[in-house]
C-alpha angles and dihedrals in degrees: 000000000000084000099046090053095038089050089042096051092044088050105048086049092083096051099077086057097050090050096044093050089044087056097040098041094224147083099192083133104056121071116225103223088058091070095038093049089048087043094054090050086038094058086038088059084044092062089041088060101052096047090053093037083232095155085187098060089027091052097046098043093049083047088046108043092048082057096039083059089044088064094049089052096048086052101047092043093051091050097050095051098049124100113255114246111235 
């Protein structure tokens, strides 16, 4: 049960900064190698998980990992939308 909470409360942290990119229409804020770093440990923890069956660490890190994308692709779209300063 320790897992499953521990796993639960990781996970949901990244969705006030998925809404509040969504609204704003920008990441400036967020750097893009911080995702990309996370993602990378999250899929390795992934992989962890499956070869233990262990459906806690296997379920939040699967959670975890599509938001954490979600992240990466806010960044990258913002970004790419946004007027360059010259």
């Amino acid at each position: 049960m320790l897992g499953v909470l521990a796993g639960f409360l990781t996970t949901v942290g990244f969705i006030p900064q998925i809404i509040k990119g969504y609204r704003t229409k920008h990441m400036d804020d967020v750097s893009l190698l911080m995702p990309l770093v996370l993602g990378a440990g999250m899929l390795l923890w992934l992989l962890y998980g499956v070869s233990l069956e262990n459906l806690p660490i296997v379920l939040w890190n699967a959670i975890a990992f599509s938001l954490n994308m979600v992240v990466v692709g806010l960044k990258l779209r913002y970004e790419r939308d946004r007027p360059a300063y010259r």
